[in-house]
C-alpha positions in Angstrom: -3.9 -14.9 -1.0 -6.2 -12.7 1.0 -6.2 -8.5 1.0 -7.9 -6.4 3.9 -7.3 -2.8 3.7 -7.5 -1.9 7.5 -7.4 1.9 6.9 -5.9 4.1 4.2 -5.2 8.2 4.2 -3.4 10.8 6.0 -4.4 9.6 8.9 -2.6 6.0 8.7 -2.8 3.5 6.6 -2.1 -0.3 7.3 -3.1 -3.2 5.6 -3.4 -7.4 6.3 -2.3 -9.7 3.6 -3.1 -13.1 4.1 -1.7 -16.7 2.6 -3.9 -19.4 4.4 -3.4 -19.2 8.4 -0.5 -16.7 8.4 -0.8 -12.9 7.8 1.7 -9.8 7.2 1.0 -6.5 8.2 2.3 -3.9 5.6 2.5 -0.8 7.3 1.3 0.6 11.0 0.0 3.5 10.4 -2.7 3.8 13.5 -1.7 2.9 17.1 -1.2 0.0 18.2 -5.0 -0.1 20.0 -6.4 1.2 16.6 -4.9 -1.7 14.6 -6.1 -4.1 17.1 -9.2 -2.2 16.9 -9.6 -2.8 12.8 -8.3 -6.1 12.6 -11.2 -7.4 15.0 -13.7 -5.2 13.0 -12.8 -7.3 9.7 -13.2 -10.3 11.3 -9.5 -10.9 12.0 -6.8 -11.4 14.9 -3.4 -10.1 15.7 -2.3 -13.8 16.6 -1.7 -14.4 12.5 0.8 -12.0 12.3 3.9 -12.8 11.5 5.8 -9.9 10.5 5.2 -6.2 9.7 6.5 -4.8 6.7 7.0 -0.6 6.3 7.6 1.2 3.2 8.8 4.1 5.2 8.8 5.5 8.9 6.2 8.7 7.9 4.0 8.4 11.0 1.1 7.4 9.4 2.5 4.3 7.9 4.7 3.3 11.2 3.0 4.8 13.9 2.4 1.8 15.5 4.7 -0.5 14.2 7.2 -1.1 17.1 4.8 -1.4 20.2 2.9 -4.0 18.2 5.7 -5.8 17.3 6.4 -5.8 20.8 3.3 -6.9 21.8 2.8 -9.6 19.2 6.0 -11.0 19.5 6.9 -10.2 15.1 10.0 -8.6 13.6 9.4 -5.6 11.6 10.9 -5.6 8.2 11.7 -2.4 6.0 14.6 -1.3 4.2 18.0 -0.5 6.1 16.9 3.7 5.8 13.9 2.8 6.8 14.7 0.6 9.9 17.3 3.5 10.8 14.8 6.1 10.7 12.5 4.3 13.1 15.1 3.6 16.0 13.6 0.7 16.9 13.6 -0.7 20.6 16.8 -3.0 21.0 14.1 -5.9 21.9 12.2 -5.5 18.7 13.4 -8.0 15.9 14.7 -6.4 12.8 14.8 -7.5 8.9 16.5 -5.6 6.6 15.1 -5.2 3.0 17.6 -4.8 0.0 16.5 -3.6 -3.3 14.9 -6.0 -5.4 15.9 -9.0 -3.9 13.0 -11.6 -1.9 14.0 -11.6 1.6 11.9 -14.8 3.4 9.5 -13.6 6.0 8.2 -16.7 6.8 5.6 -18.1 5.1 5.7 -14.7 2.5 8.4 -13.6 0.2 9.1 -9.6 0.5 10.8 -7.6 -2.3 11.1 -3.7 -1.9 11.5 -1.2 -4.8 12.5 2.3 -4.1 10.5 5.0 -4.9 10.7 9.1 -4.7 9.6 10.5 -1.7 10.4 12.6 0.9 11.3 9.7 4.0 14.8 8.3 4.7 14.6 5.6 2.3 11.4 5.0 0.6 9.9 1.8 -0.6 7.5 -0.2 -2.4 6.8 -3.6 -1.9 5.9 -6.7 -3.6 4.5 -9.9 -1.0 4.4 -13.1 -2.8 3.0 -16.4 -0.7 3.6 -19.8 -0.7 1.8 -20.3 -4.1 3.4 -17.7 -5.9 0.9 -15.0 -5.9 2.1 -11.7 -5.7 0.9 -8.4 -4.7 2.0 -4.7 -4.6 1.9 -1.6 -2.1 2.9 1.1 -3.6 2.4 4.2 -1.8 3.5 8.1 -1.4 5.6 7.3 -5.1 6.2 10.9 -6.1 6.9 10.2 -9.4 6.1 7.2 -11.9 9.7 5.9 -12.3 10.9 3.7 -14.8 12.2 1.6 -12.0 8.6 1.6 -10.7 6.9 0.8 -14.0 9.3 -2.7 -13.9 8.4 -2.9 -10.5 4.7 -3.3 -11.0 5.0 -5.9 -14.3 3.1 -9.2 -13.9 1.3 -8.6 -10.4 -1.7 -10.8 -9.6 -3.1 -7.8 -7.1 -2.0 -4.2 -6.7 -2.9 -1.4 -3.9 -1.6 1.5 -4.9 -2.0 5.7 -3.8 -4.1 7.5 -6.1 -4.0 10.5 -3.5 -5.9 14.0 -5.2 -7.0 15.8 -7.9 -5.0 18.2 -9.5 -8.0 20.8 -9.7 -9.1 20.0 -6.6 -5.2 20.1 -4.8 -4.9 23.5 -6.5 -8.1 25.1 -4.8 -7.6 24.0 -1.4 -6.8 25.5 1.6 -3.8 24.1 2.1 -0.5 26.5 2.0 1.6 26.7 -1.4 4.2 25.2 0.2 2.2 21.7 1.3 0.5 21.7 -2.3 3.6 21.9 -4.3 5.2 19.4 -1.4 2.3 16.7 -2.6 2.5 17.5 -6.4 6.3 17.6 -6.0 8.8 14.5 -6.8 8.8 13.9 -3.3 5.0 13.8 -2.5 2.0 11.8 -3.8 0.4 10.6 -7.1 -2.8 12.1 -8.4 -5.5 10.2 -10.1 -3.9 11.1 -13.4 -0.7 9.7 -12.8 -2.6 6.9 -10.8 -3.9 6.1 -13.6 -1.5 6.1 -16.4 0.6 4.0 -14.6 -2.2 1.5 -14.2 -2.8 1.6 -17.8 0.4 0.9 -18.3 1.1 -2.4 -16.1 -1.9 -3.7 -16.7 -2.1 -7.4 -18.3 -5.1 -9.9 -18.0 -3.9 -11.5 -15.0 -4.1 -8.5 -12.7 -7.4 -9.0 -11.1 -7.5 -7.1 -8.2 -6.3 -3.3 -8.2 -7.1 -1.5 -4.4 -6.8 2.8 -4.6 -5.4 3.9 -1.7 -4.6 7.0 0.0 -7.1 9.0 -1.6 -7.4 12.3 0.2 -10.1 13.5 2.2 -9.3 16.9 1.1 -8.3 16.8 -2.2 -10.1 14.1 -3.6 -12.9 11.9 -3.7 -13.2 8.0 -4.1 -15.8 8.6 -7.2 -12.9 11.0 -9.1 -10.2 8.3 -8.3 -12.6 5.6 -9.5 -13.3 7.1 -12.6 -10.2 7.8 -13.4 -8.5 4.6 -12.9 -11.6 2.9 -15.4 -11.1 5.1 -18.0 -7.5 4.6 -18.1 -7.8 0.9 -18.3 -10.4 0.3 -20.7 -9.1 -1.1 -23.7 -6.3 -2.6 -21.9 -6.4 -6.5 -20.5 -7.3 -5.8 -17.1 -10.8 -7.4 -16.7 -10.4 -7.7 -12.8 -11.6 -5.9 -10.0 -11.2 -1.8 -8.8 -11.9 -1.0 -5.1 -11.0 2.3 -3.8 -9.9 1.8 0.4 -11.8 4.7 2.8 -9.6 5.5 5.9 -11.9 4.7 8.8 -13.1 1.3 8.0 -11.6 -1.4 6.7 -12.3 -2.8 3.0 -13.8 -6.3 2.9 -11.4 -9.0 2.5 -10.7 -9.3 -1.3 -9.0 -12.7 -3.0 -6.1 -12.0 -4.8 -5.4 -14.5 -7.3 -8.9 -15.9 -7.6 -11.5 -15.4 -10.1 -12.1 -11.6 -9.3 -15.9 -10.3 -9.8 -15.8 -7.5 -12.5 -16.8 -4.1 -12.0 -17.4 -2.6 -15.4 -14.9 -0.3 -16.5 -17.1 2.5 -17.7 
């Protein structure tokens, strides 16, 4: 299994998971031009697709999703709130997600979780391929469930929302409203809670763990970094930490292979 983070903030976020020459888009968060755009700048093309997969119908994580499921000729898959929530065009292909249970989206298996936030009906997901790798995207979680903590047990590969730093979310000029909406039940994860839950499903054969969503405004990829180390030094995770930017896409990263390890501290 391959990973390419095509883009990851408030300004979309969409990423390309790959089993050898069949890909799944997990969320569409740019226009259908942009993810067009970023696939070709990583060295890839729309004809893999086979599917897109949303975790929820915020705009940027499904802004693009049903004209390029038009225009490649995919289904999208989400959960039944989800699919509801994006009144999809009667010529788009549908494939509705129940909790916890694999649905086939051909050649990848697709589980979704749900999470707190504030969309119709939220999700996480887990992808497995053909070989029984699995990876999870988890983002805009609100709150480190219990649920979600089972959720994330015995991943090969993890991207996951490590979105702001409490100081830094508190002294920012966004209203009170919009920073107690992001620190709420309904909003993001900082690096703190980011972190604790990556302490805490971490085992030695996670070997690739992506931070995503990190906020342009309230964060920076060096605090989310450094947080996610510390947390996980002293635990079994001996894989590799990348942290996704939102206007270029990450390098294409193995999931399941021998990872190159950054040092944790």
């Amino acid at each position: 299994m391959r990973v390419t983070v095509l883009g990851s903030g408030s300004r979309g976020n969409a990423i390309l998971v790959e089993s050898g020459d069949d890909a799944l888009l997990v969320d569409a968060g740019f226009s259908h031009r942009t993810l067009e755009q970023r696939l070709s700048a990583a060295g890839r093309s729309a004809g893999a697709v086979r599917a897109i997969a949303i975790t929820h119908e915020h705009g940027d994580h499904a802004r693009g999703a049903a004209r390029a499921a038009r225009a490649w000729g995919v289904p999208v898959a989400a959960s039944r709130g989800t699919l509801r929530a994006l009144a999809l065009h009667a010529e788009t292909r549908a494939i509705a997600l129940a909790p916890a249970r694999a649905v086939t989206v051909p050649p990848f298996r697709v589980t979704c979780f749900p999470i707190t936030h504030d969309a119709a009906d939220p999700v996480m997901l887990v992808v497995e391929d053909p070989a029984g790798i699995r990876i999870g995207v988890a983002f805009d979680l609100g709150m480190a469930t219990s649920a979600l903590r089972h959720a994330l047990r015995g991943l090969d590969g993890l991207v996951i929302e490590s979105n702001h730093d409490e100081v830094l979310l508190r002294s920012s000029s966004y209203p009170a409203s919009v920073r107690s909406r992001i620190a709420g039940h309904g909003g993001h994860l900082s690096n703190r809670q980011t972190a604790e839950l990556l302490a805490a499903c971490a085992h030695a054969g996670l070997g690739l763990v992506v931070l995503a969503h990190v906020s342009e405004l309230c964060n920076r990829p060096d605090l989310a970094l450094a947080e996610a180390r510390g947390a996980l030094r002293g635990t079994a995770f001996r894989g590799r930490i990348v942290v996704a930017g939102q206007d270029a896409p990450t390098p294409t990263l193995e999931v399941g292979a021998a990872q190159l390890a950054l040092p944790l501290g």
